[in-house]
C-alpha positions, 0 to 999 in steps of 0.5 A: 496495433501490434502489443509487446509482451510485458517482462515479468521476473520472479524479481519484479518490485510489485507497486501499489496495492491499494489506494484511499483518496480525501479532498486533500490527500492520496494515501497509497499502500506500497509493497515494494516485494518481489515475488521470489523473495516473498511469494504469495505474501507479494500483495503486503504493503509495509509503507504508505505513501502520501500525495497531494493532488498536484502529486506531490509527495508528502509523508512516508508512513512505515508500518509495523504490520503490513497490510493488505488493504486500507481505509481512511477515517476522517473524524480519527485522522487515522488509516484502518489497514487490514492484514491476513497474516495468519487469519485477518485482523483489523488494525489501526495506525493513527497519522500525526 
């Protein structure tokens, strides 16, 4: 099996950073950046998308701190998102 190299460009949109499912939802965190534009920062999500498990889309949070990684809590029905910017720092975004 013969592989084709992949085209990387400094304009690339990087996708999915991190990802936290529940028995009803996935919540994926989203970057959307470009390399050029944002550097070593490209990794930041400032969006999570959320999914059913038939892959529908089912909310859009916008985020006032973009995050590096996320974990769901049940009990609070909220996303704990943490962010290195400039030293890390936890961060609560409760979902209504």
């Amino acid at each position: 099996m013969r592989r084709t190299p992949v085209a990387y460009s400094t304009d690339n949109l990087f996708g999915f950073c991190d990802i936290e499912v529940t028995d009803e939802y996935i919540y994926a965190l989203y970057s959307g950046r470009s390399y050029r534009k944002y550097k070593d920062q490209i990794v930041y999500g400032e969006r999570i998308v959320v999914f059913d498990w038939e892959g529908n889309h089912v909310h859009t949070y916008l985020l006032r701190n973009p995050f590096t990684s996320i974990s769901f809590n049940k009990e609070e029905n909220a996303i704990y998102g943490l962010t290195n910017n400039p030293n890390s720092v936890l961060i609560k975004y409760t979902l209504d």
